[in-house]
N, C-alpha and C positions, 0 to 999 in steps of 0.2 A: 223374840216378839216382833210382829210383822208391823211397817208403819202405819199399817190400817190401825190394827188391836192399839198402838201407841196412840195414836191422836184419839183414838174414843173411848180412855182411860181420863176420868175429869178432876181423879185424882194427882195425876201426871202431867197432865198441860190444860192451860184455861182454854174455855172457847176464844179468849181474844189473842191466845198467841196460836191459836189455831187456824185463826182466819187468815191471822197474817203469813202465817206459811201458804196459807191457799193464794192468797195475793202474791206472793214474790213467786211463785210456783203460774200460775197465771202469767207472770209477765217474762219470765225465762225459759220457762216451757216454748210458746210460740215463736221468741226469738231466734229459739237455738234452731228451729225447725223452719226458718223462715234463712237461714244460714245454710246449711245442710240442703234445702232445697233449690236455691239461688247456686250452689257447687251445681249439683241434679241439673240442671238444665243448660247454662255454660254450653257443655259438649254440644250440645243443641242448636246455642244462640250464635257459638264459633263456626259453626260450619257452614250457616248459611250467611255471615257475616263476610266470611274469608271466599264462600262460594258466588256469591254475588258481588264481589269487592266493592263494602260497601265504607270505601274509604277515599280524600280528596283525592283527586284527580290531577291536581298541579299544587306544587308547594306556595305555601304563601299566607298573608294576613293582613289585616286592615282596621287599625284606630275608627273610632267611632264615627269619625268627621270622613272614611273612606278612603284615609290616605295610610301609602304604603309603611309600615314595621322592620326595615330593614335588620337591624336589630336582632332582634326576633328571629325573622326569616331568618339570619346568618345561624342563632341558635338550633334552630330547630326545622332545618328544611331536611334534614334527614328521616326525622321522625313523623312528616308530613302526611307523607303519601303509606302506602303501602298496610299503613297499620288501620282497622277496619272504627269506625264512630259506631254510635249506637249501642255502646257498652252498658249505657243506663238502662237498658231493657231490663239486665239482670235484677236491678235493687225491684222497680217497681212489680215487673213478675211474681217476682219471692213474695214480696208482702199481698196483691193480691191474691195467690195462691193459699201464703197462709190464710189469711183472712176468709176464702171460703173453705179451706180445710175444717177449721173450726166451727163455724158457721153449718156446714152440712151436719158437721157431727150433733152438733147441738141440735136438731131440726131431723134426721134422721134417725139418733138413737137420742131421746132427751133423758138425763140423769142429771143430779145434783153437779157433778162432775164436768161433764160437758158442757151444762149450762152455763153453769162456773166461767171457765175457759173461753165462750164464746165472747169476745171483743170488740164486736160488730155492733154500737150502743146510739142510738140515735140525739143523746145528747151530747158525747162523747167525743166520737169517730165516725162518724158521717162524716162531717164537713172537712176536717183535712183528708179523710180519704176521697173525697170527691177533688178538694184541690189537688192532691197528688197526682192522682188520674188524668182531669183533665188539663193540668201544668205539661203535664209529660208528654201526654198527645200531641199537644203543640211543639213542645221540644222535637217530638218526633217526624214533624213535617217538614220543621227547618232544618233535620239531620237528613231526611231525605233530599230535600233542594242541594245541601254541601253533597254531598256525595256523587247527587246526580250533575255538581255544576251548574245550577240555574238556582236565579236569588237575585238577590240585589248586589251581593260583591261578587269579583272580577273570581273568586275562588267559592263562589255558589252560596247558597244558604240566605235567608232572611236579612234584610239590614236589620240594621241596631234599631232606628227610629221602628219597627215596624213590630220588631219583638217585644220591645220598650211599650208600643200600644200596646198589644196583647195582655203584657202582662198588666197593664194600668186596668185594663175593662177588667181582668179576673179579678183584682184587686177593689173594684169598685164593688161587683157581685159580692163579694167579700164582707166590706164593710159596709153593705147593707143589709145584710144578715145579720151582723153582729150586732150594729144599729138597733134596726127594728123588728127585728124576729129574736133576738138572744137579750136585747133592752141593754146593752152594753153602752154607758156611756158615763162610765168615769176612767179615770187610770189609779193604779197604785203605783206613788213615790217609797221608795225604798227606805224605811227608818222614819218615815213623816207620815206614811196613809194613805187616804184613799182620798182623790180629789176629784170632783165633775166637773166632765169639760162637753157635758152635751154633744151637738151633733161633729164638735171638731173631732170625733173618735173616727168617723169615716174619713176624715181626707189623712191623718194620721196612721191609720191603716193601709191607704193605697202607699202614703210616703214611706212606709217599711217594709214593706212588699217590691216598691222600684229599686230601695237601698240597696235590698237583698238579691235581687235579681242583677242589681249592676256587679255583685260580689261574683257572679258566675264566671270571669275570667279566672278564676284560682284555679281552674279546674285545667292548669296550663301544663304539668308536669306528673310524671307519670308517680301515683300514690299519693298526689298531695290532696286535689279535692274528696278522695276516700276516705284518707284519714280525718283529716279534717272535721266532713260531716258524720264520720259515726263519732266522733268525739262530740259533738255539737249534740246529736241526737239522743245520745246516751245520755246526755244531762238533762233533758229533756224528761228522757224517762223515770231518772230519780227526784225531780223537782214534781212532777205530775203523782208518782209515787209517794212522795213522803204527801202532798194536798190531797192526797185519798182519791186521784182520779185515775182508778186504776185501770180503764180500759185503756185513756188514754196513752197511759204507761207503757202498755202492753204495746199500742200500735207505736207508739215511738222506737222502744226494742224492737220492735219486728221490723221497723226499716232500718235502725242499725244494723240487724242481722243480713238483712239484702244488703247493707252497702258492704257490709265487711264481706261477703261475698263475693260482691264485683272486686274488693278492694284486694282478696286471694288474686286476682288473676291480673290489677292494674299493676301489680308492684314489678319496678325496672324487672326486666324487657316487658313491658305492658303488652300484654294478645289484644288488647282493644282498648275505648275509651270512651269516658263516661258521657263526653259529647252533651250536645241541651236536652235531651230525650231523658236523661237521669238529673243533670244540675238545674234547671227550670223547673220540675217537679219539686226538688228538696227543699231547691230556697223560697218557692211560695208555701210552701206546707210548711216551715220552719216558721213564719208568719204566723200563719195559722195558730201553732202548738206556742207563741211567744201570747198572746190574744186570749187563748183558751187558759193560758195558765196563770196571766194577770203580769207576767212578770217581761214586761214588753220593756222596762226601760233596764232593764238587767242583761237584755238580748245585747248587746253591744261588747259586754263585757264575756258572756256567755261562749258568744262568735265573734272573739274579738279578731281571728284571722280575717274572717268574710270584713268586716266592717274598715278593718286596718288597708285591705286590698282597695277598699272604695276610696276610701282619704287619700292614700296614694294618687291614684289616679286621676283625683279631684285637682291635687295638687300639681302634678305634670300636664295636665291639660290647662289648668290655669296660668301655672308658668310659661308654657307656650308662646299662648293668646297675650297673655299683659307684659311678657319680658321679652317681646321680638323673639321670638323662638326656640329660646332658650329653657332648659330642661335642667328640672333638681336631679332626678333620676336617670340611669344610663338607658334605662328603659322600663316603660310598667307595663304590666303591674311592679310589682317592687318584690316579688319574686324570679322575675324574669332580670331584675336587676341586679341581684346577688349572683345568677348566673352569669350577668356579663360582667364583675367583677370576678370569675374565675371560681366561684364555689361549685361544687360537684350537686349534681339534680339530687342526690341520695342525700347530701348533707343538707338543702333546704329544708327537704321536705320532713325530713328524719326532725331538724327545728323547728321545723312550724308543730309540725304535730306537738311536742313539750311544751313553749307555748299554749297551743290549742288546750291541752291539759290542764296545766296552771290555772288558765282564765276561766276555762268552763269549771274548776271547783270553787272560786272565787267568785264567781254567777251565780251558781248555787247557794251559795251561804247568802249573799246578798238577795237571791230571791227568796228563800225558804225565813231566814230570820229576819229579813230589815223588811219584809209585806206582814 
């Protein structure tokens, strides 16, 4: 018996676990081909990466305040140069690819099927794929400034204060959509409800979108921000999945699948790196999908690596400033810290990712049961 004859046998399976095969079938279907295609192109994106060396120019790094990472540098001057940025092309590629793969199909040959499967929903998936898009674009000007050595630091690329605006105005676009075209303006407390807080949901919005975007230094060791965010994303997509929002599911998978893709070719000896063209993109769209899915005060636990990277850092820069100079950490983020306590780049990251694990199914359950 063929799966067709089996699913339209009503003696054999109900319409409603039939749909649900169509939905899980929908949302790993485009994943897996959004993975597979993100391989596809690679050969592509390496060769004009490595052909244009499109990597710093002089080794080096710079704290927020412009001052020099010695630290750091000593870790990682070897890995500085030579190795090409711009690695994030692969995740957002993939997913826009899939996305009009589907999208044609559905629009060129329309069937039950294809329609199905298309995931292009304007209540849905619009709006983080538009943040993703244009998140990344900007990542990818300031990957061009590093590269090419001109920016605002001594080693090229955008300053902090200037990325930091960036991200605030998309952030603000953001949450005036959500505002006043989406009518967004309560939160859900986990295990207590739904509470309104009127228009303080916009600046609540921009402040989790900067949180998130200051989280973008993880992306400091070769596999770690890969892992990381398809672990993030994939929770995403089962948290969206079980609330029956299932395009959005679908596009969450599908940038899991792009990251894991990038994440095949970042792992020690990394051919490239996911640079802000790929991290600026995830962590606003990760905003986004935290917003869309209600469960924005669960996002901490969810991602609790990105948010743990921000405290850290909150915290050495604090201690700095108010203890005369002096620092909790050997250096942050506070993965760059366990490296200079001696731990191997493969053991962080290999623990963060467990971690990552743990939290994000402990997010889940807090977002799925206690909203």
């Amino acid at each position: 018996m063929t799966l067709r004859n089996f699913l339209q046998r009503p003696d054999v399976i109900s319409p409603m676990i039939e749909n649900e095969f169509i939905n899980v079938l929908k949302v790993f279907a485009p994943s897996t081909i959004a993975f597979f295609l993100g391989i596809a192109i690679t050969p592509v994106v390496t060769h004009y990466l490595y052909k244009y060396k499109f990597w710093k120019k002089k080794a080096g790094k710079v704290d927020p305040n412009g001052k020099k990472t010695p630290i750091f540098n000593r870790l990682h001057q070897a890995r500085e140069v030579n190795t090409p940025r711009l690695g994030g092309v692969v995740i957002w590629l993939s997913v826009i690819g899939t996305v009009a793969v589907f999208w044609f199909l559905a629009s060129l040959w329309p069937t039950m099927l294809t329609g199905k499967l298309n995931f292009l929903s304007r209540d849905q998936t619009w709006l983080p794929l538009f943040t993703l898009i244009i998140a990344s674009f900007i990542g990818l000007a300031d990957d061009f400034l590093e590269v090419s050595g001109r920016g605002g630091y001594v080693a090229g690329g955008m300053s902090f204060k200037k990325r930091l605006l960036l991200v605030t105005l998309l952030g603000s676009v953001g949450a005036w959509w959500f505002y006043f075209k989406l009518g967004l303006s309560t939160i859900e407390v986990p295990f207590l409800g739904e509470f309104a807080i009127g228009y303080l949901v916009m600046p609540l919005f921009v402040l989790v979108m900067v949180i998130l975007f200051s989280s973008s230094v993880i992306d400091g060791i070769d596999g770690l921000a890969g892992g990381v965010m398809a672990i993030i994303f994939s929770a995403y997509a089962g948290i969206a999945f079980f609330q029956n929002q299932i395009d959005l599911a679908t596009l969450s998978g599908v940038i899991t699948g792009g990251i894991l893709a990038f994440l095949w070719f970042n792992i020690p000896p990394a051919r490239f790196y996911m640079s802000e063209t790929g991290i600026l993109g995830l962590t606003t769209t990760l905003t986004v999908l935290a917003f869309l899915t209600k469960s924005v005060l669960a996002l901490p636990i969810i991602a609790f690596p990105l948010f743990a990277t921000v405290i850290g850092n909150v915290i050495q820069l604090g201690s700095k400033r108010f203890r005369h100079g002096k620092k909790v950490f050997l250096v942050a983020p506070i993965h760059h810290h366990f490296e200079a306590m001696g731990w191997p780049p493969a053991k962080v990251v290999m623990r963060y990712w467990i971690i990552g694990v743990i939290f994000a199914i402990i997010g889940m359950v807090i977002a799925l049961i206690g909203i």
